[in-house]
N, CA, C and O of each residue as an XYZ file, in Angstrom:
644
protein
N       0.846     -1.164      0.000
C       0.000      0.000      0.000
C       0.893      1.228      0.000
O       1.897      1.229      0.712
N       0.522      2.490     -0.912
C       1.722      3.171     -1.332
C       0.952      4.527      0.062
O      -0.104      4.724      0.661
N       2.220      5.072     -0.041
C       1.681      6.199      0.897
C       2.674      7.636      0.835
O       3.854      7.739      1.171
N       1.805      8.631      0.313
C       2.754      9.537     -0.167
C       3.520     10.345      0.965
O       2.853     10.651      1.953
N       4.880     10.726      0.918
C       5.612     10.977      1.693
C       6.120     10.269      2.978
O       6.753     11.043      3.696
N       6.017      9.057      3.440
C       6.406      8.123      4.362
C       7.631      7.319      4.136
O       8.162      6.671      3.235
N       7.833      7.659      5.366
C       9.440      7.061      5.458
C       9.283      5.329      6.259
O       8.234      4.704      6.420
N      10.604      4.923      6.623
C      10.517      3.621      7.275
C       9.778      3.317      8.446
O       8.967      2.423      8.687
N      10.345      4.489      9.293
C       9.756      4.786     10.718
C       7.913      4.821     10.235
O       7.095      4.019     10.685
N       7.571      5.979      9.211
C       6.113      5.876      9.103
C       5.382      4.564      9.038
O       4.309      4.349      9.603
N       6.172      3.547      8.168
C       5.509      2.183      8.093
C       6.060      1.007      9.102
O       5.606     -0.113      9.341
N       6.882      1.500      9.456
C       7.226      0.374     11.451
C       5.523      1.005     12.335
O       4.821      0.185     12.926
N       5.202      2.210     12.274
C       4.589      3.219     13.045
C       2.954      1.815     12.442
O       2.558      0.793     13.001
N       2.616      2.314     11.502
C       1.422      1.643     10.718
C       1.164      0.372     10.229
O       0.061     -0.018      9.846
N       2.637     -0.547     10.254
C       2.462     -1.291      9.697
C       1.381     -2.569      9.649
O       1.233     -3.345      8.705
N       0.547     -2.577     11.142
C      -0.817     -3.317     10.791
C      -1.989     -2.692     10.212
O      -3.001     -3.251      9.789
N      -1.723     -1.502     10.250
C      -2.989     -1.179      9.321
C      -2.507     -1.046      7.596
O      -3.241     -1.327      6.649
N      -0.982     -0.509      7.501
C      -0.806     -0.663      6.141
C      -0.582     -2.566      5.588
O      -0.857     -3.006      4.472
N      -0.170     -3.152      6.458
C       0.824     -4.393      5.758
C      -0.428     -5.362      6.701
O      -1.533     -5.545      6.191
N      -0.099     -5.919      8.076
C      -0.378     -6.260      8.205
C      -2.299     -6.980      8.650
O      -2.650     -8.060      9.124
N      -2.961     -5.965      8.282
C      -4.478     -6.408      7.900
C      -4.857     -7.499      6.712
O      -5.721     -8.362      6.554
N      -3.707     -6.969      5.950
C      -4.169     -7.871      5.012
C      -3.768     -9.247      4.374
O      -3.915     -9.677      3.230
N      -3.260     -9.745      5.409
C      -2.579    -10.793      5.994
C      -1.490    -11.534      4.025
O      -1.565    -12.574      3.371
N      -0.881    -10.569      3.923
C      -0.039    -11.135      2.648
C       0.983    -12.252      3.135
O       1.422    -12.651      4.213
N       1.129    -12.540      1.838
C       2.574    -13.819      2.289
C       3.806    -13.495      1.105
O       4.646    -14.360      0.857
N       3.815    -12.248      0.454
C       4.386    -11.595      0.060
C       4.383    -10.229      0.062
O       3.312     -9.766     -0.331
N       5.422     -9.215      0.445
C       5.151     -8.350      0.776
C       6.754     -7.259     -0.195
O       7.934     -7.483      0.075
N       6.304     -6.218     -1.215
C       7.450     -5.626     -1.766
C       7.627     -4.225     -1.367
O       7.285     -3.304     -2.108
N       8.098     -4.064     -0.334
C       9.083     -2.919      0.377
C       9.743     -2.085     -1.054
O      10.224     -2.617     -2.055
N       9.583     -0.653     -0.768
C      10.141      0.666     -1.857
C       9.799      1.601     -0.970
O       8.753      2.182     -1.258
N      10.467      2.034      0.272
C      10.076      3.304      1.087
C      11.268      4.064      1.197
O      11.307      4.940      2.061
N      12.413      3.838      0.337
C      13.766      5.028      0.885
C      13.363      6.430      0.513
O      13.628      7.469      1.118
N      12.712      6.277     -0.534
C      13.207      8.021     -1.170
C      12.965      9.059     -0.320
O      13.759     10.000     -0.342
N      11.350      9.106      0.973
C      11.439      9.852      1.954
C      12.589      9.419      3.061
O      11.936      9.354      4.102
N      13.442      9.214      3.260
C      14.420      8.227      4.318
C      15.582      9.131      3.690
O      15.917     10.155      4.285
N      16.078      8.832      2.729
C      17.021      9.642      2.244
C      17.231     11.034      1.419
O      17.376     11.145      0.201
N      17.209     12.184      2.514
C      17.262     13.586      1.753
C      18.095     13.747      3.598
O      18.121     13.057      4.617
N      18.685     15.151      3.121
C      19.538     16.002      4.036
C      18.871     16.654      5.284
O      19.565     17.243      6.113
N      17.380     16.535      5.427
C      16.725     17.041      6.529
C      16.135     15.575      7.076
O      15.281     15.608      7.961
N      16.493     14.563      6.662
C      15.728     12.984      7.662
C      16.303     12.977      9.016
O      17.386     13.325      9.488
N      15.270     12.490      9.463
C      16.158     12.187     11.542
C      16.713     10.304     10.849
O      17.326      9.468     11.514
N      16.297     10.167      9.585
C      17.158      8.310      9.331
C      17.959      8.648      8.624
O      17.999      9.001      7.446
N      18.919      8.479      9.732
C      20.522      8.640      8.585
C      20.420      6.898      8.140
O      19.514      6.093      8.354
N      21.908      6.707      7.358
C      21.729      5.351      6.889
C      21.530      4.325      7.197
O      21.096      3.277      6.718
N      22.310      5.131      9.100
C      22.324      3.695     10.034
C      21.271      3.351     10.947
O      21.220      2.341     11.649
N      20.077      4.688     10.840
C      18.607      4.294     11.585
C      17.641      3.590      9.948
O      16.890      2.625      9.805
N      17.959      4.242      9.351
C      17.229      3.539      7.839
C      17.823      1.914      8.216
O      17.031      1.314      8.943
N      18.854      1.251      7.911
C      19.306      0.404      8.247
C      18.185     -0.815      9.165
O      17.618     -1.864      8.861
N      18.285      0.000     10.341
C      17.765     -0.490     11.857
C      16.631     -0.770     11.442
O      16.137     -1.868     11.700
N      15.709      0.545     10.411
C      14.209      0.099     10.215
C      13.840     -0.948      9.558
O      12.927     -1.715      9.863
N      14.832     -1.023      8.261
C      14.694     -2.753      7.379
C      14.701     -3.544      8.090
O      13.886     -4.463      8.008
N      15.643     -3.477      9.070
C      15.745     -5.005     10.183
C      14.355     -5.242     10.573
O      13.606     -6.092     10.092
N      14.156     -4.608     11.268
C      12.652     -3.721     12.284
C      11.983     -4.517     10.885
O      12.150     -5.731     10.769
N      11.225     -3.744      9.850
C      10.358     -4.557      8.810
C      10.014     -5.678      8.870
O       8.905     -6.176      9.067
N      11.714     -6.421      8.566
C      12.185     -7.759      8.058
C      11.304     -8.718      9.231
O      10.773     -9.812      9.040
N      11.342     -8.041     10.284
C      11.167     -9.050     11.676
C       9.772     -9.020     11.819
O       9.328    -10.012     12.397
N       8.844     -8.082     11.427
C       7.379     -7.650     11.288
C       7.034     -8.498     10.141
O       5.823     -8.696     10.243
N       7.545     -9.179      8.962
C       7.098     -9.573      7.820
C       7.425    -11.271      8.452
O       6.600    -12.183      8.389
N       8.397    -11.353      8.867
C       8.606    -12.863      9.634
C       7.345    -13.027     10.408
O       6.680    -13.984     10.012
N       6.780    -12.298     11.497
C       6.132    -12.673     12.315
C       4.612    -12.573     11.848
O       3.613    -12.727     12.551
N       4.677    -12.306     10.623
C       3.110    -12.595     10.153
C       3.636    -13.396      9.133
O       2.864    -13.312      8.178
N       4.819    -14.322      8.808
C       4.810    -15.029      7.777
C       4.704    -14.569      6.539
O       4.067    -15.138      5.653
N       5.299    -13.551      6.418
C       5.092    -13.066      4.737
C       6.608    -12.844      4.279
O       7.532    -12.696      5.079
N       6.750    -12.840      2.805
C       8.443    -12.886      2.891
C       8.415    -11.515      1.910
O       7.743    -11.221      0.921
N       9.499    -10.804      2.684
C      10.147     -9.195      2.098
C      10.695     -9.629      1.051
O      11.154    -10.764      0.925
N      10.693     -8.573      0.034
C      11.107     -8.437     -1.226
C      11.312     -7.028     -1.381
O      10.453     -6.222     -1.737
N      12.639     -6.756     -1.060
C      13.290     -4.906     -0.928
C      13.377     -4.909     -2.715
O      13.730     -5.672     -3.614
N      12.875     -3.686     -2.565
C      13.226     -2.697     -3.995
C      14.002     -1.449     -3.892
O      13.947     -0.850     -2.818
N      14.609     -1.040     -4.704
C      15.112     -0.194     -4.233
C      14.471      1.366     -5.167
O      13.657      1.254     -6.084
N      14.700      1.927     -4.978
C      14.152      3.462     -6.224
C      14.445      4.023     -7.075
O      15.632      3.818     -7.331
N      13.876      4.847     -7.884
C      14.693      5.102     -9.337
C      15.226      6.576     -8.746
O      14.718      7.316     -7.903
N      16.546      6.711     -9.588
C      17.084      7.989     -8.678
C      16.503      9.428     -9.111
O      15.604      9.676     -9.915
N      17.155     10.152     -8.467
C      16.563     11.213     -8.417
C      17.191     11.721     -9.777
O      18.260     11.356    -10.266
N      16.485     12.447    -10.173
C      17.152     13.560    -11.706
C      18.688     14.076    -11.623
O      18.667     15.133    -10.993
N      19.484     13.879    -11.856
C      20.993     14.624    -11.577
C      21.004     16.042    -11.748
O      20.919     16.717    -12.773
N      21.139     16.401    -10.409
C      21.142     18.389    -10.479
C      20.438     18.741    -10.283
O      20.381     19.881    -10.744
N      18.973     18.248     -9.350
C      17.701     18.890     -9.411
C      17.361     18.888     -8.434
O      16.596     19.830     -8.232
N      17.573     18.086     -7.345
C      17.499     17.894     -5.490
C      18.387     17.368     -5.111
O      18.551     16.149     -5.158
N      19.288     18.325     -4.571
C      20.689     17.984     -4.305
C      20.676     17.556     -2.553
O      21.577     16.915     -2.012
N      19.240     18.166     -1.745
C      19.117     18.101     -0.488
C      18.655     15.936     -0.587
O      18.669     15.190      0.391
N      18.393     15.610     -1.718
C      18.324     14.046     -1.835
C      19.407     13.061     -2.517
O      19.768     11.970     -2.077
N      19.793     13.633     -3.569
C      20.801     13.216     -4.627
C      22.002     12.781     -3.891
O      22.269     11.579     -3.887
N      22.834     13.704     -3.206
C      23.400     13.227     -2.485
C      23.651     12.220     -1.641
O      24.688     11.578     -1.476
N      22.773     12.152     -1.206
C      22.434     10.722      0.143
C      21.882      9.496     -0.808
O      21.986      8.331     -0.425
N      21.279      9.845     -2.094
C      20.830      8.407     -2.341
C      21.283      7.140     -2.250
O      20.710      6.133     -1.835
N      22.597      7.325     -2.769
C      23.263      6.207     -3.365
C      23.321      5.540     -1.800
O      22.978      4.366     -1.668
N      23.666      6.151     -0.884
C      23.988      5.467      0.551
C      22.603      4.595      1.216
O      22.522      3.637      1.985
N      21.899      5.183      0.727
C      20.211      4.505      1.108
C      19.888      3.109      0.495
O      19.246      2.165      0.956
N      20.807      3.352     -1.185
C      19.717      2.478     -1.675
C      21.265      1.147     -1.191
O      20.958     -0.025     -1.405
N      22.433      1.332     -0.727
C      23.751      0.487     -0.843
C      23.334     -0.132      1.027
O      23.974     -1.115      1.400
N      22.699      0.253      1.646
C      21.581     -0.172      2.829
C      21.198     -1.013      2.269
O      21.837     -2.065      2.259
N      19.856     -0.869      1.495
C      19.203     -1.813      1.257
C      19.886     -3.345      0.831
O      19.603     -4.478      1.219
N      20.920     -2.840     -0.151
C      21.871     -4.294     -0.541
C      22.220     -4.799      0.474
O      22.130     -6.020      0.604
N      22.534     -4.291      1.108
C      23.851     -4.606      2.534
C      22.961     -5.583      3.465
O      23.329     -6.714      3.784
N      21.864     -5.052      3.815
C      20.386     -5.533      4.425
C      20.035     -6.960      4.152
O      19.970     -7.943      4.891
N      19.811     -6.769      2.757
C      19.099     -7.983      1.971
C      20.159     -8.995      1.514
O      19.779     -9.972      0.868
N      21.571     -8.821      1.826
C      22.593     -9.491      1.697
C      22.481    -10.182      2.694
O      21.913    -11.272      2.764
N      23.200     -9.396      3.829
C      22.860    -10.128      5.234
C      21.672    -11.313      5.897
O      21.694    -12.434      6.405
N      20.771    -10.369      5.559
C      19.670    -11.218      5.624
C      18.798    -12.269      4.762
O      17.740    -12.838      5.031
N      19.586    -12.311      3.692
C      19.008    -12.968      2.424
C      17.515    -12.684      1.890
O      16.700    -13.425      1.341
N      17.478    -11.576      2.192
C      15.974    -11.120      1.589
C      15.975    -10.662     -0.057
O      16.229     -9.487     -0.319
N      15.788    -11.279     -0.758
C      15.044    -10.951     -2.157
C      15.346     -9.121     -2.477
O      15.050     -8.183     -1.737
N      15.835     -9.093     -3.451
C      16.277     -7.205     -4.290
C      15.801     -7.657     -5.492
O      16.078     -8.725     -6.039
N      15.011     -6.718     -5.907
C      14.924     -6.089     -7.252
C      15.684     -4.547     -6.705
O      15.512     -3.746     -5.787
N      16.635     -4.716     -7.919
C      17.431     -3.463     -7.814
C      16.883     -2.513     -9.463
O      17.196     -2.715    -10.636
N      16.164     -1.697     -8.956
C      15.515     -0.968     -9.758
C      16.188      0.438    -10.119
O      16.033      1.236    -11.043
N      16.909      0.396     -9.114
C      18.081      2.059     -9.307
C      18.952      1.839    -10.099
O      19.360      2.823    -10.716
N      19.692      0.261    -10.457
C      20.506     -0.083    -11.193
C      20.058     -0.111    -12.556
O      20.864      0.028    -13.475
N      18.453     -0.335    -12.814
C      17.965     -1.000    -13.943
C      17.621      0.819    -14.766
O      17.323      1.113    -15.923
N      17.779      1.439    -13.882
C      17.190      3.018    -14.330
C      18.745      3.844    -14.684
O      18.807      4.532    -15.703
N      20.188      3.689    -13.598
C      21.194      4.335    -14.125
C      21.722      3.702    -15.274
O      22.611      4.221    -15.949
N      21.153      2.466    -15.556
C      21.671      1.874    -16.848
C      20.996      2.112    -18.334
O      21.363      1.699    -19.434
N      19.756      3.016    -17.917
C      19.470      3.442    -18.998
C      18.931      5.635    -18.643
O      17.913      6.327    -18.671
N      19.806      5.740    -18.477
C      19.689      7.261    -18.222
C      18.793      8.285    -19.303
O      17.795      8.944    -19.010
N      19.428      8.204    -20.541
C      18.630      8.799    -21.540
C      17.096      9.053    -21.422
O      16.536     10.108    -21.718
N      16.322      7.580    -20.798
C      14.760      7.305    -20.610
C      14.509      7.977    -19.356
O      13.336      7.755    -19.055
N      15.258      8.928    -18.213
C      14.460      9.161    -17.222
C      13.824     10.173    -17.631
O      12.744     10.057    -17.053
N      13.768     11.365    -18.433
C      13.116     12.109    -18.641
C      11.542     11.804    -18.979
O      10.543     12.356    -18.517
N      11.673     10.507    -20.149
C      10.560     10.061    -20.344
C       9.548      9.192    -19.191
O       8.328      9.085    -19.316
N      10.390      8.590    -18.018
C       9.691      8.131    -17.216
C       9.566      9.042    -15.967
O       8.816      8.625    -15.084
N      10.175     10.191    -15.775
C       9.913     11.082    -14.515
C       8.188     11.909    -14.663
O       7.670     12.205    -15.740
N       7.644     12.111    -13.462
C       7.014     12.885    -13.902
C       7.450     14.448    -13.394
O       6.996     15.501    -13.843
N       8.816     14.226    -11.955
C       9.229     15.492    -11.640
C      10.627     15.215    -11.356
O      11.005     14.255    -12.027
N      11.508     15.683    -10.633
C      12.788     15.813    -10.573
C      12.650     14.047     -9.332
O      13.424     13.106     -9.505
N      11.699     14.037     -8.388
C      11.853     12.625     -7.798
C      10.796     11.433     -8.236
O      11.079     10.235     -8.211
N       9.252     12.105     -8.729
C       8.993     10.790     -8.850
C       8.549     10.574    -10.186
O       8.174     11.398    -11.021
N       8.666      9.148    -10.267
C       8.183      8.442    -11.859
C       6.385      8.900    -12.066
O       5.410      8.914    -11.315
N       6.642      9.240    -13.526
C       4.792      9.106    -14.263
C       4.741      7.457    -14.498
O       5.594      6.621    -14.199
N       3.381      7.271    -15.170
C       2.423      6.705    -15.143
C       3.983      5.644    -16.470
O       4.221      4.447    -16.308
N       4.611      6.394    -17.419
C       5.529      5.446    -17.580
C       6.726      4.873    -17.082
O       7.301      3.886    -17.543
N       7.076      5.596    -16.061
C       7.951      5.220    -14.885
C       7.282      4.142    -14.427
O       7.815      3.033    -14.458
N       6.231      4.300    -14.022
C       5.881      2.866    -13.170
C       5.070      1.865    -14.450
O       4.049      1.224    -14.203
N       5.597      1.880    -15.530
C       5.002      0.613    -15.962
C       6.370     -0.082    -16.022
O       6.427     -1.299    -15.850
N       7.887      0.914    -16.349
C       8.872      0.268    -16.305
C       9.316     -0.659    -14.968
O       9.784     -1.797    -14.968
N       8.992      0.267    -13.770
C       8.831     -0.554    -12.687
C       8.257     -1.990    -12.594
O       9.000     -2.781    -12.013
N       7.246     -2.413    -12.988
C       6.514     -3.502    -13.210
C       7.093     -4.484    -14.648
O       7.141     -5.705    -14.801
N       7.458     -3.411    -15.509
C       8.173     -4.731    -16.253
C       9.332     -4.858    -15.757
O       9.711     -6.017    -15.921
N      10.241     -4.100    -15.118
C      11.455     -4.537    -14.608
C      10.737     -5.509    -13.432
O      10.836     -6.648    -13.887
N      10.106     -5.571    -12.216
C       9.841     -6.147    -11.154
C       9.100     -7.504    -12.014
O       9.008     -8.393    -11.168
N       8.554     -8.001    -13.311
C       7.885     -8.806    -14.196
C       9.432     -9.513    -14.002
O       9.797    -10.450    -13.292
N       9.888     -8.970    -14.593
C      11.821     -9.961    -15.813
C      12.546     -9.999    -14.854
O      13.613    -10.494    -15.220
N      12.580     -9.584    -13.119
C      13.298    -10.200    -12.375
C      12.731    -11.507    -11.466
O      13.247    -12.302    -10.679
N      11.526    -11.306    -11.957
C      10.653    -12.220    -10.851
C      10.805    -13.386    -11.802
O      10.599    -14.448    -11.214
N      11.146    -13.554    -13.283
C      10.726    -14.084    -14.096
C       9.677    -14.531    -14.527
O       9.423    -15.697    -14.832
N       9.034    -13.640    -14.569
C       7.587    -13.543    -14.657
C       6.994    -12.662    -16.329
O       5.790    -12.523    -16.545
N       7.943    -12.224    -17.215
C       7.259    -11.450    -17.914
C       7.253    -11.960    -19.133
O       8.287    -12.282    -19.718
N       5.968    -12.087    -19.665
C       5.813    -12.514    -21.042
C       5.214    -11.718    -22.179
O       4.039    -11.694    -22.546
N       6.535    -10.903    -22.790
C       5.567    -10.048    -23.350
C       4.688    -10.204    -25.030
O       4.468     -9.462    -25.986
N       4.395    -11.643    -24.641
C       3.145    -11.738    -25.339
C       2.238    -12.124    -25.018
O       1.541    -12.921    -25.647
N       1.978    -11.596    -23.808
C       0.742    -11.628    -23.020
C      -0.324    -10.736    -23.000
O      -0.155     -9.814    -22.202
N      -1.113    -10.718    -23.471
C      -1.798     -9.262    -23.854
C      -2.172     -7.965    -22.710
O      -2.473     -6.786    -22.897
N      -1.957     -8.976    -21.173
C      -1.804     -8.349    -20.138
C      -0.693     -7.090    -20.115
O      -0.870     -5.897    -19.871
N       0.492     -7.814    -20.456
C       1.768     -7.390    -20.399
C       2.059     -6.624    -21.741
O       3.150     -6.118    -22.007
N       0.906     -6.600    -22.585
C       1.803     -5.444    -23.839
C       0.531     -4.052    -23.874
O       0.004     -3.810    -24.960
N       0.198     -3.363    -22.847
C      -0.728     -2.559    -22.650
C      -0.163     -1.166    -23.358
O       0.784     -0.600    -22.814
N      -0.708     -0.644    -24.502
C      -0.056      0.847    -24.770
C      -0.700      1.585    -24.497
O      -1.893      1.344    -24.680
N      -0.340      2.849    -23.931
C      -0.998      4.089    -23.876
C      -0.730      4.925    -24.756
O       0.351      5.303    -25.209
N      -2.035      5.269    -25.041
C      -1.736      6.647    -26.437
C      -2.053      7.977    -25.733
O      -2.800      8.002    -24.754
N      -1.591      8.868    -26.141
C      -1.640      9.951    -24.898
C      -1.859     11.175    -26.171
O      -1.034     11.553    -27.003
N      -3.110     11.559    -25.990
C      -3.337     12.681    -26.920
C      -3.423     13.686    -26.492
O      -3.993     13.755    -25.403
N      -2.743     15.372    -27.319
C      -2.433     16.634    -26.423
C      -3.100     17.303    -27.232
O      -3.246     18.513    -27.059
């Protein structure tokens, strides 16, 4: 359940009314981007603490974490975030290493194609409506899950101005 502007602490704070009501047995974690900017009380090493914190909330209702990480921020455009990202999302690895929890690394799948963030941003931090379909076919082809001749999976939008 997405929730605009919430950090880790917000979903440790909620997490039975966001996560746990609805009793999943899979559950895909993407909460850094509020966590990492230059005014957070979660530096890397309380961000850190909160994945643990999660990890142990998703155990005890039996559901298994699957960390994602975020598409980065625009280069040169929020420098009060840009900065800190890379350390947020190298947490999450470090985390899901340790703990063997499941990454889709989605920050990797986005600096490897730079040219397209313009087309998938809708502002300097978050993805439009084609940002997040890339999300889903990237989170599809790591899960191995994507067939794109599925008529599900080849959806176009025509966008008339």
């Amino acid at each position: 359940m997405a929730s605009g502007g919430s950090s880790t602490k917000d979903l440790l704070n909620d997490f039975d009314e966001r996560v746990r009501r609805f009793s999943p047995v899979v559950i895909f974690l993407m909460t850094e981007i509020h966590d990492c900017r230059k005014d957070s009380q979660a530096t890397p090493e309380t961000f850190s603490g909160n994945l643990r914190k999660l990890t142990e909330k998703c155990s005890a209702i039996q559901a298994l974490p699957v960390f994602q990480t975020a598409c980065p921020v625009l280069p040169g455009s929020v420098p009060e975030r840009e900065s800190y990202f890379l350390n947020y999302m190298l947490a999450i690895h470090k985390i899901a290493k340790l703990q063997g929890i499941p990454l889709i690394d989605h920050t990797q799948y986005w600096l490897e194609n730079p040219n397209k963030h313009s087309f998938w941003m809708s502002n300097e931090i978050y993805p439009n409506e084609d940002g997040h379909r890339e999300f889903a076919y990237f989170l599809l082809k790591e899960l191995g899950q994507l067939d794109v001749n599925s008529p599900a999976q080849r959806i176009t939008f025509l966008i008339a101005g």
